[in-house]
N, C-alpha and C positions, 0 to 999 in steps of 0.2 A: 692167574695169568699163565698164559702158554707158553714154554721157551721150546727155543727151536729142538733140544734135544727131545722136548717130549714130543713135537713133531712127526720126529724122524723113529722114535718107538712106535709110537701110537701107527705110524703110517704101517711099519714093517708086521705089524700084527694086524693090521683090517686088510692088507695085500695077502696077507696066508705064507707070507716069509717063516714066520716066528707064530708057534702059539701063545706064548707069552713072555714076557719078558721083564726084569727085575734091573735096576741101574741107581747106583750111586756114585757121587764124586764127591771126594773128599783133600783137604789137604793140608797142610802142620797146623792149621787155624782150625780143623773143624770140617761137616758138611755142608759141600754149596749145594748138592741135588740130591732130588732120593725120586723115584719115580717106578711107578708097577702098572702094566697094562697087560690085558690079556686073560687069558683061562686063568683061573685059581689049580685047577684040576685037571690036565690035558685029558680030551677027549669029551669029556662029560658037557662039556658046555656051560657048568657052573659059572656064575658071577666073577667079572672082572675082577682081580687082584686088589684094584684100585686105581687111584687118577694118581697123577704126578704132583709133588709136591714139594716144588721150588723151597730151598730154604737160602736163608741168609747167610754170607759169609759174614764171620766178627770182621774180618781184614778190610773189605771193602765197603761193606755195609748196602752190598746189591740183593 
């Protein structure tokens, strides 16, 4: 599932804002996000970092 943060990465790295980019969000419960888009390696054009991958908060259960 796509949440709007990964959206808003994914967007700023296929615009050429960012070559890549790394983001988590966390908080006293735990990780709600972890998500990596973009170059592994700037410049080289190696394989995306990876897709974003929504995690669960224990707190909410989203």
């Amino acid at each position: 599932m796509k949440t709007g943060l990964d959206t808003i990465l994914d967007s700023a790295v296929d615009n050429g804002d960012v070559p890549g980019v790394v983001a988590m969000v966390v908080d006293h419960d735990g990780v709600l996000y972890e998500g990596a888009f973009g170059e592994r390696s700037f410049g080289t054009g190696a394989d995306a970092v990876g897709r974003a991958r929504p995690t669960r908060s224990r707190r909410s259960g989203r």
